[in-house]
Residue, then its C-alpha position, 0 to 999 in steps of 0.5 A: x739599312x738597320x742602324x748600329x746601337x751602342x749603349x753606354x753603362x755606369x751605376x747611376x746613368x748620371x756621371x760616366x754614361x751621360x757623358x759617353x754617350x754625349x760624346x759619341x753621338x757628337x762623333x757619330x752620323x746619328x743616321x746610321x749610329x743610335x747611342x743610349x746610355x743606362x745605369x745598372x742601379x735605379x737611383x736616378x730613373x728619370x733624372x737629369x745627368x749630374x750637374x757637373x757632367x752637363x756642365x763639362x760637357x757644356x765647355x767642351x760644346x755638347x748639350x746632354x741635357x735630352x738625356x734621362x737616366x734609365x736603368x739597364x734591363x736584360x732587353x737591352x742585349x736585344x737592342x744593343x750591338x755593343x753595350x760599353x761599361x765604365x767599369x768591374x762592377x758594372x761589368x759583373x752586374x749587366x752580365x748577370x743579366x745576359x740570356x746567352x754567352x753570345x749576349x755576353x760577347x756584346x760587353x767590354x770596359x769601354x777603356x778596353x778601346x784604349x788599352x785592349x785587354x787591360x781592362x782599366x776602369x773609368x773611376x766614378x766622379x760623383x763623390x769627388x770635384x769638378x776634376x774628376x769629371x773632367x779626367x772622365x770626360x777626357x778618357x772617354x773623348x779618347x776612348x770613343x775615337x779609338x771605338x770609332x777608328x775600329x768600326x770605320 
């Protein structure tokens, strides 16, 4: 049985992705669901998620620390079934990318999961406090649970 595949996007692969995809592996049979995460720039290619993102996902019991940024590429739309992005700008970028309208199917705000069709964005911490990544962390809790009661 071919597993499912879920990427997570953000600028950076640092704040916003790390975190979505720390939380949705620890929800997930990882046996039947791959869950990655990239950024849509290469600031951060190889680098350790943000401190503040492995420290809020420490406290509330995840380990992101296996994870290394990378950046999107348009392969990704080979690998993924659903490929989840944090916000507009991500949105327009990993579309510009995609070889197909049917490719292009494949994206959606991950808030959409939440608030359908609203298209509400996940801000991005990285220039702000630790309160920042604690209001990322809990709308993406929220929004993987809604992502999970649709597939299952």
């Amino acid at each position: 049985m071919r597993k499912l595949k879920v990427l997570m996007v953000c600028l950076g692969n640092i704040c916003r992705s790390p975190l979505a995809e720390g939380i949705l592996r620890s929800k997930v049979d990882i046996d039947k669901v791959e869950v990655d995460s990239a950024g849509t720039g290469n600031y951060h290619v190889g680098g350790l998620p943000d401190e503040r993102s492995i420290n809020i996902a420490k406290e509330r019991g995840l380990d992101i620390t296996d994870q290394r940024a990378r950046q999107f590429t348009a392969q990704d739309f080979e690998e993924y079934d659903y490929i989840f992005v944090m916000d507009k700008s991500n949105h327009q970028n990993v579309l510009k990318l995609a070889p197909s309208p049917e490719h292009e199917k494949k994206v959606e705000l991950i808030l959409n999961q939440l608030y359908p069709g609203e298209d509400r964005e996940v801000p991005d911490p990285y220039t702000g406090g630790l309160d920042g990544f604690v209001d990322v962390y809990d709308m993406l809790d929220k929004s993987t649970d809604e992502f999970i009661k649709k597939l299952f």
